[in-house]
VMD Tcl script that builds the backbone (N, CA, C; Angstrom):
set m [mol new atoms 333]
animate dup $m
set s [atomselect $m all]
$s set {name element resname resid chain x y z} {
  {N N UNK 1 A 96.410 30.889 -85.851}
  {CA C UNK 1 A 96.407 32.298 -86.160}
  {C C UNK 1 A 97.794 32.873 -85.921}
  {N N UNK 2 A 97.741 33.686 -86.559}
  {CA C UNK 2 A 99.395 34.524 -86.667}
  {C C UNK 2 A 99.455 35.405 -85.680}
  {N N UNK 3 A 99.701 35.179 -84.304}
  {CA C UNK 3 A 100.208 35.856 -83.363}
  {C C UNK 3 A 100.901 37.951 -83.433}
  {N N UNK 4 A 101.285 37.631 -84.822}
  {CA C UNK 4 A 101.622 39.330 -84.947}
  {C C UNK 4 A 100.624 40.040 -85.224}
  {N N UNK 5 A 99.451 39.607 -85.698}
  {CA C UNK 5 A 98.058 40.583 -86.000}
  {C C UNK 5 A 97.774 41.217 -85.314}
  {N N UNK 6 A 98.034 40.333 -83.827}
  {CA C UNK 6 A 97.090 40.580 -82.598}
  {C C UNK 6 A 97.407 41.207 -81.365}
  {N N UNK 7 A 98.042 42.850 -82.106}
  {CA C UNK 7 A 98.717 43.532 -81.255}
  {C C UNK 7 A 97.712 44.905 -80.720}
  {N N UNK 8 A 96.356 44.898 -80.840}
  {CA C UNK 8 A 95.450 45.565 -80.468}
  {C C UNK 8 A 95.069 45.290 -78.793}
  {N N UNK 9 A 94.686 46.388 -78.056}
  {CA C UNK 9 A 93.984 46.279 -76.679}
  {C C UNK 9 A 93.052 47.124 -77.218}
  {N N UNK 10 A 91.698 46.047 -75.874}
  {CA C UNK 10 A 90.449 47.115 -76.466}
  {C C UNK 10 A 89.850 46.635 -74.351}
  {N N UNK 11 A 88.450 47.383 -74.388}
  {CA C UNK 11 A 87.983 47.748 -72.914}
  {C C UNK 11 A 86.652 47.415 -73.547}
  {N N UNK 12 A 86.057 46.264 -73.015}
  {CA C UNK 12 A 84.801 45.944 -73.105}
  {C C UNK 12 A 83.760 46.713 -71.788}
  {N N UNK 13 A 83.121 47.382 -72.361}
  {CA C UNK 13 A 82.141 47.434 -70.857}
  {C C UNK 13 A 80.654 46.348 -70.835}
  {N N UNK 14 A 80.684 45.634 -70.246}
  {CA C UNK 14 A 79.620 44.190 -70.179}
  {C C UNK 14 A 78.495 45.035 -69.342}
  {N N UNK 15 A 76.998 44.777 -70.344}
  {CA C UNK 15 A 76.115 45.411 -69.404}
  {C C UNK 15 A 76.064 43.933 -68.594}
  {N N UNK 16 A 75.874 44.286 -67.544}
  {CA C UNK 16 A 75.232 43.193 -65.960}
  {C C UNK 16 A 73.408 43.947 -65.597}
  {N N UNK 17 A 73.519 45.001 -65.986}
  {CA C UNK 17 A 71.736 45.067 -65.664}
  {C C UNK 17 A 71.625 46.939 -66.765}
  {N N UNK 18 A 70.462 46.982 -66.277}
  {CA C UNK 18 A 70.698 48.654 -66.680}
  {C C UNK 18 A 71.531 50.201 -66.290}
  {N N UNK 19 A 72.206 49.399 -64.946}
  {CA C UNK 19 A 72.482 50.489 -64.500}
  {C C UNK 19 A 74.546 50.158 -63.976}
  {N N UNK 20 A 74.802 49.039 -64.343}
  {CA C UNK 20 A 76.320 48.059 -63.936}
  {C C UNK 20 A 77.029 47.615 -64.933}
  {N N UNK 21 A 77.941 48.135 -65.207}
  {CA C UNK 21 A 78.413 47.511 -66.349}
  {C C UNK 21 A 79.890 47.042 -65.748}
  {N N UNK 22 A 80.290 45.668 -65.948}
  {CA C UNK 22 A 81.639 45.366 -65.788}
  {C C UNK 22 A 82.657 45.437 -66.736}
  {N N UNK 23 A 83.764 46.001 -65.985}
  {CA C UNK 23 A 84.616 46.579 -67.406}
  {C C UNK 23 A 85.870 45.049 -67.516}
  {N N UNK 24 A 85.900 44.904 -68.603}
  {CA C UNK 24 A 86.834 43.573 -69.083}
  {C C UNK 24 A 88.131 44.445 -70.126}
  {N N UNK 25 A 89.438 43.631 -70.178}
  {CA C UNK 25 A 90.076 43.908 -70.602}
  {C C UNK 25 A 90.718 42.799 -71.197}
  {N N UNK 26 A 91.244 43.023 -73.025}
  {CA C UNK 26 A 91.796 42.327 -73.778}
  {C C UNK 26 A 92.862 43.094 -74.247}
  {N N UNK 27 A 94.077 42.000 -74.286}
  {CA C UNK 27 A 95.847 42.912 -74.465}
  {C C UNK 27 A 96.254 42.472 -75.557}
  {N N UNK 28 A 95.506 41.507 -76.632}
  {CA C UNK 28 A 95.971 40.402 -77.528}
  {C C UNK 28 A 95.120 40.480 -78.723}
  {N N UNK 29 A 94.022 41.186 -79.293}
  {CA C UNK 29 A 93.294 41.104 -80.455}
  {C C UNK 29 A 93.580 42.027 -81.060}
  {N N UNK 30 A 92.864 41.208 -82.392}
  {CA C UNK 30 A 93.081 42.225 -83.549}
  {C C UNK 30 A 91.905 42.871 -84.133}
  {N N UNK 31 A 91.980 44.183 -84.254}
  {CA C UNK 31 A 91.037 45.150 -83.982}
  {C C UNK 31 A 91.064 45.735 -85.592}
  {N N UNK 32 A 89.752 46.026 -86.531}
  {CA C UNK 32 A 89.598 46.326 -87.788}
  {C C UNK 32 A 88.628 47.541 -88.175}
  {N N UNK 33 A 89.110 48.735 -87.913}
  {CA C UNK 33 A 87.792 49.028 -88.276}
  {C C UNK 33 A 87.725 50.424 -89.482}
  {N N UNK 34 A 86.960 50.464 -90.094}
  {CA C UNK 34 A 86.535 51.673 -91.115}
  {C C UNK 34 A 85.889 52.945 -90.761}
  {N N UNK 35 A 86.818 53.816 -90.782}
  {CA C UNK 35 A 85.566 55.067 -90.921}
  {C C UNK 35 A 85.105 55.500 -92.025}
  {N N UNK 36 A 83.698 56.576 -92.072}
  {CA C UNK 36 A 82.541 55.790 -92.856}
  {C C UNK 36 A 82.231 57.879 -92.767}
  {N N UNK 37 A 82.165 58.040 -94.066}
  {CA C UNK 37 A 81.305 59.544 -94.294}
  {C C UNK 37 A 79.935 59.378 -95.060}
  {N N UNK 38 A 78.588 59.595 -94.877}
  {CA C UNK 38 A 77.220 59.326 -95.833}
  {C C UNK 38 A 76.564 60.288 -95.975}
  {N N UNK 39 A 76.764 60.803 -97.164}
  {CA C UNK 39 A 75.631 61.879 -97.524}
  {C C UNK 39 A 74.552 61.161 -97.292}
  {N N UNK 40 A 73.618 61.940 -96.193}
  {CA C UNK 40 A 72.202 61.836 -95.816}
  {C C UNK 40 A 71.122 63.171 -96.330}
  {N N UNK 41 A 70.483 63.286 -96.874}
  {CA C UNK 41 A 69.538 64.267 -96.806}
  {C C UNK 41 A 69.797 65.529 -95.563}
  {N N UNK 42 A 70.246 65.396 -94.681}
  {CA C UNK 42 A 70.387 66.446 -93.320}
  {C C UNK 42 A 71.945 67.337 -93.578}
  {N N UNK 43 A 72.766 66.222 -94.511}
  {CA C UNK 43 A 74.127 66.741 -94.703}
  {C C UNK 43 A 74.778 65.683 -94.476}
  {N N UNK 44 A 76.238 65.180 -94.131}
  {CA C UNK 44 A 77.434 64.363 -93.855}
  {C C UNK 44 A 76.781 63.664 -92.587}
  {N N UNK 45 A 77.147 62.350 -92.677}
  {CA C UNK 45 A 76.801 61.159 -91.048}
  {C C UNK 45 A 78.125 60.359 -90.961}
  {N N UNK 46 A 78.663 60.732 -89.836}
  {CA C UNK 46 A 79.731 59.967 -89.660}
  {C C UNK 46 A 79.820 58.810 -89.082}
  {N N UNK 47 A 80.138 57.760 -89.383}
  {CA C UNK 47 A 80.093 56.382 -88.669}
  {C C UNK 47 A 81.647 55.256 -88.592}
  {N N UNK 48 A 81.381 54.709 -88.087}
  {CA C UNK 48 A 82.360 53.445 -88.076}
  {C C UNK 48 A 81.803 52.207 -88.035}
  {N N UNK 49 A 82.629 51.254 -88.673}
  {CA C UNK 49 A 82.215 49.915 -88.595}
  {C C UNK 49 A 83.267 49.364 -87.664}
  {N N UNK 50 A 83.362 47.985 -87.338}
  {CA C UNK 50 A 84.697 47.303 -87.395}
  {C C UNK 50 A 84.329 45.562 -87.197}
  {N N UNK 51 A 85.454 45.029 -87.165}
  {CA C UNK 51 A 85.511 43.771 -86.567}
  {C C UNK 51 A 87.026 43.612 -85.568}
  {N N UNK 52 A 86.463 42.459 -84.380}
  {CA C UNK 52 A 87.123 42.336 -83.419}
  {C C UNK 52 A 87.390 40.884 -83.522}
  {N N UNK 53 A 88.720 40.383 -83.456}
  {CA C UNK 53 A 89.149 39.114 -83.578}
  {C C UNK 53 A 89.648 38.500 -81.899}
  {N N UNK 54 A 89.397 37.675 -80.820}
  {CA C UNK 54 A 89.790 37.531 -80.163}
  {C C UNK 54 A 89.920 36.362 -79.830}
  {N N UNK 55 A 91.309 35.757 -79.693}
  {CA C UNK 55 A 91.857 34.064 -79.885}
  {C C UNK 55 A 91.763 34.016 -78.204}
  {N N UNK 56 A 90.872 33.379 -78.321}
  {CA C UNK 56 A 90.559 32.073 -77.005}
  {C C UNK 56 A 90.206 30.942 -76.909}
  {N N UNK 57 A 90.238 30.108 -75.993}
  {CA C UNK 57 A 89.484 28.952 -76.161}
  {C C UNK 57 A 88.726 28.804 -75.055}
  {N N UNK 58 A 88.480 29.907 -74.167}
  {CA C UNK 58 A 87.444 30.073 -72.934}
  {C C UNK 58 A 86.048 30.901 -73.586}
  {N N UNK 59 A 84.837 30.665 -72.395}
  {CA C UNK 59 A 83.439 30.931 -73.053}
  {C C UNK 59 A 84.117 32.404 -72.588}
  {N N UNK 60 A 83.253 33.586 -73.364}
  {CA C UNK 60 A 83.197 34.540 -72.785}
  {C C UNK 60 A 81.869 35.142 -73.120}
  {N N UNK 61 A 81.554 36.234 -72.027}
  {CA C UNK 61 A 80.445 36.597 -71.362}
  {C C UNK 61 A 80.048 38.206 -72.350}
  {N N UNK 62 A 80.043 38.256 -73.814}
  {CA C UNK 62 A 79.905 39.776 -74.834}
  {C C UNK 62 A 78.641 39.217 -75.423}
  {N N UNK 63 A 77.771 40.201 -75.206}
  {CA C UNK 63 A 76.614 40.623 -75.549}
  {C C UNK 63 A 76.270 41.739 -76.663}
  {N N UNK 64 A 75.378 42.053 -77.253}
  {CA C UNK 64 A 74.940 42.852 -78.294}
  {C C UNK 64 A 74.741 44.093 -77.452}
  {N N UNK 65 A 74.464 44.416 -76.053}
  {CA C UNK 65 A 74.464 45.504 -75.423}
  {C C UNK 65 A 75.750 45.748 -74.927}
  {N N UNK 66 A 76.971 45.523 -74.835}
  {CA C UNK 66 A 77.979 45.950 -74.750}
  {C C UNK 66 A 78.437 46.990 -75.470}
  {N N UNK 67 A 79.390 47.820 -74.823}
  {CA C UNK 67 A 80.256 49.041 -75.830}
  {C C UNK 67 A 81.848 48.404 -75.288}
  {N N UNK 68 A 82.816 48.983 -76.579}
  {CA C UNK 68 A 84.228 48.638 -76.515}
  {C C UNK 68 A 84.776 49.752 -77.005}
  {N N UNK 69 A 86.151 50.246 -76.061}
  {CA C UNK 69 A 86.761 51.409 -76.563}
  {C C UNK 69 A 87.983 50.718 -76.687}
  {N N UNK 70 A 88.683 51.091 -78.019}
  {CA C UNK 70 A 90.354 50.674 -78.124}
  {C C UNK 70 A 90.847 51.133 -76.971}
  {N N UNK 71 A 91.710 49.989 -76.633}
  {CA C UNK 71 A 92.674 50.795 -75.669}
  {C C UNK 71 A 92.283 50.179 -74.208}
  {N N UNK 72 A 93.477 50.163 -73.451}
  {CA C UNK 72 A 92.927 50.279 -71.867}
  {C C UNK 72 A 92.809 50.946 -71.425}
  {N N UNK 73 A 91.287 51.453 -70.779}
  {CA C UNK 73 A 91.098 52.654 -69.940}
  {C C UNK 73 A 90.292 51.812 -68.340}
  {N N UNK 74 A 90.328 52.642 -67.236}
  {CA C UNK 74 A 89.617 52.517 -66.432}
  {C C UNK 74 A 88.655 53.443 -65.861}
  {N N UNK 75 A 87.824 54.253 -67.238}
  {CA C UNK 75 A 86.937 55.311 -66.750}
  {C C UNK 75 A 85.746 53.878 -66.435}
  {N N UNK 76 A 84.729 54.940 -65.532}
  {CA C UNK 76 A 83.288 54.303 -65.191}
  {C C UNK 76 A 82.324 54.481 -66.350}
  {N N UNK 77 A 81.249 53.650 -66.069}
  {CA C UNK 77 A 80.527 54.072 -67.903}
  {C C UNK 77 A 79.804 54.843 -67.556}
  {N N UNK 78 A 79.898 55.595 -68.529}
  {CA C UNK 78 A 79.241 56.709 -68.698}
  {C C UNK 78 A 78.943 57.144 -70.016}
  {N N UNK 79 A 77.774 56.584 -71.089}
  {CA C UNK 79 A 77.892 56.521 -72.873}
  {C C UNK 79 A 78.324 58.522 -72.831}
  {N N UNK 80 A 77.553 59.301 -72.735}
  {CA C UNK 80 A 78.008 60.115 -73.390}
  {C C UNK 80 A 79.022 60.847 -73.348}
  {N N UNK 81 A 79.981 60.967 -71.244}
  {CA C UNK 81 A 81.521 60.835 -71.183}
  {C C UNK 81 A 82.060 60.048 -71.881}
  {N N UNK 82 A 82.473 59.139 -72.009}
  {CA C UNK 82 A 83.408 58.480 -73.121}
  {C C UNK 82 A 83.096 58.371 -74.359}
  {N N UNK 83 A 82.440 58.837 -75.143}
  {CA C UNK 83 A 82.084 59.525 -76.153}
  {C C UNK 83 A 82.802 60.858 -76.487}
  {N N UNK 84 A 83.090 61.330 -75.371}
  {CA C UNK 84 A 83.234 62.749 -75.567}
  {C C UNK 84 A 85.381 62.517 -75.455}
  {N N UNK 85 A 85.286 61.790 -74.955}
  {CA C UNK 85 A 86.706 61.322 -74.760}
  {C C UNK 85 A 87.169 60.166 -75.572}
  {N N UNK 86 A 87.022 59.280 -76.269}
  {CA C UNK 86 A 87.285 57.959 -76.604}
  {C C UNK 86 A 86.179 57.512 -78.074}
  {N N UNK 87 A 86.561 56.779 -78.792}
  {CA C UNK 87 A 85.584 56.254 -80.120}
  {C C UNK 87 A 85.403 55.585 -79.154}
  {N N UNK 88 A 83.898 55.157 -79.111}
  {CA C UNK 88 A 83.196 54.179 -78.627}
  {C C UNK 88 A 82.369 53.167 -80.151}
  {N N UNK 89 A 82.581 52.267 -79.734}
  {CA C UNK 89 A 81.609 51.032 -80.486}
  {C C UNK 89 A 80.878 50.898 -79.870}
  {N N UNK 90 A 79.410 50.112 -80.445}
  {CA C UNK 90 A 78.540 49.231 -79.591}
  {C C UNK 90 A 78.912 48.122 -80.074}
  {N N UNK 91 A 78.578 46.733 -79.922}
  {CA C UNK 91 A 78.633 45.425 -80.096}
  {C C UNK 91 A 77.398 44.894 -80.779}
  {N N UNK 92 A 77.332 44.653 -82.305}
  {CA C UNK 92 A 76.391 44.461 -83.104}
  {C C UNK 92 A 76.025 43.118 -83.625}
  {N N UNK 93 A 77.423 42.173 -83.342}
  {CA C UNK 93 A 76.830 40.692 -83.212}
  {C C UNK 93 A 78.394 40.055 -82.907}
  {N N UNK 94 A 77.709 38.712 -82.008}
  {CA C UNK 94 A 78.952 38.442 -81.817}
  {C C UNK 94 A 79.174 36.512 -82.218}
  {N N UNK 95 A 80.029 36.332 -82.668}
  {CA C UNK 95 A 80.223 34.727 -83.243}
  {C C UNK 95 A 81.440 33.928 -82.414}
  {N N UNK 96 A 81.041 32.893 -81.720}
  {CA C UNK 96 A 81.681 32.386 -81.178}
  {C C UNK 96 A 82.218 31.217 -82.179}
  {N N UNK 97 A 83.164 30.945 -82.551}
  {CA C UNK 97 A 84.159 30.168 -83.550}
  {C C UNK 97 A 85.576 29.842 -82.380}
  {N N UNK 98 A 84.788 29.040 -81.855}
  {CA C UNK 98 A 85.906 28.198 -80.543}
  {C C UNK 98 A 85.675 26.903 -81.063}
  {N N UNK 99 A 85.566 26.767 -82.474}
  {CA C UNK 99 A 85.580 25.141 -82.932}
  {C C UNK 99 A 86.779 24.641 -83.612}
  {N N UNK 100 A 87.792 24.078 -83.423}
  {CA C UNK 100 A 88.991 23.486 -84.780}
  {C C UNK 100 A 89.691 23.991 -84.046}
  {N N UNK 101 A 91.036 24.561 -84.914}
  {CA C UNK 101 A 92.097 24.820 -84.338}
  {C C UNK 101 A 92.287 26.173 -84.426}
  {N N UNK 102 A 91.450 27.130 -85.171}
  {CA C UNK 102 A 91.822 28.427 -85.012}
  {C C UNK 102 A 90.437 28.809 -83.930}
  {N N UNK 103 A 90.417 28.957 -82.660}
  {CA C UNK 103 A 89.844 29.086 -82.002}
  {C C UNK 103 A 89.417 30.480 -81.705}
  {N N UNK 104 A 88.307 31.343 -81.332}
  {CA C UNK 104 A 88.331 32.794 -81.134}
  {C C UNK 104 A 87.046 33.112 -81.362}
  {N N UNK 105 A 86.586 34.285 -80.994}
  {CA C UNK 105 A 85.296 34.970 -80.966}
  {C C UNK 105 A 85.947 36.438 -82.234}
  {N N UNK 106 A 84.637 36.259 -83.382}
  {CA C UNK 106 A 84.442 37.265 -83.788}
  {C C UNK 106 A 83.280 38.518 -83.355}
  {N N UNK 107 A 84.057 39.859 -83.225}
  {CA C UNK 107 A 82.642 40.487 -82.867}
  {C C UNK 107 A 82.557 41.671 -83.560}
  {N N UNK 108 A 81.455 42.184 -84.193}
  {CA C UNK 108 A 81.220 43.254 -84.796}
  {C C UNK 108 A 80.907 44.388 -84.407}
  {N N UNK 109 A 81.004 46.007 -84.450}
  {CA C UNK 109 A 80.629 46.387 -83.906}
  {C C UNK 109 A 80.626 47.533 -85.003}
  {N N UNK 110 A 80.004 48.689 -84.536}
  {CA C UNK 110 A 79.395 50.007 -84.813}
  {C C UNK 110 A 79.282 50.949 -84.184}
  {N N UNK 111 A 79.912 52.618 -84.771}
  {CA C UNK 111 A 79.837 53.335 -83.834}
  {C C UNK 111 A 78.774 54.024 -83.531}
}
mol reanalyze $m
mol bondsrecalc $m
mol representation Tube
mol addrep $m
């Protein structure tokens, strides 16, 4: 992989139970994402998609209940504070592709 892509930091918060979340930090991926306007019947829905590229060759511990905010922060979680401060994603699936030589976890997410 081309090393210049992968000039994104993002802040994983890892749920550990319902009420703990450990916050992880990545200084090296490459971060993709779309914002998204949908006429709904109610009026305009704003959303985001994205994808998260992260070159490793260690297991790592991202779940479908995780949220990720660009950027390094060290707030505590709190969904609807950092919401109110920060785009938040949730983590909508995640693919581990640590096989060959381009090694890395893809992960999807949604705002």
């Amino acid at each position: 992989m081309n090393k210049r892509f992968f000039i994104h930091k993002i802040t994983i918060y890892h749920t550990e139970d319902d009420e703990n979340y450990e916050i992880i930090h990545f200084y090296k991926v490459y971060f993709r994402h779309n914002k998204k306007t949908n006429l709904v019947d109610k009026g305009l829905e704003k959303g985001s998609t994205g994808s998260i590229t992260i070159p490793t060759i260690e297991k790592l511990d991202i779940s479908t209940d995780d949220y990720i905010v660009e950027g390094i922060i060290e707030d505590k979680f709190d969904l609807s504070l950092l919401q109110e401060k920060y785009q938040v994603f949730r983590v909508v699936s995640v693919d581990d592709n640590r096989k060959g030589n381009l090694q890395h976890y893809k992960i999807g997410v949604s705002e």
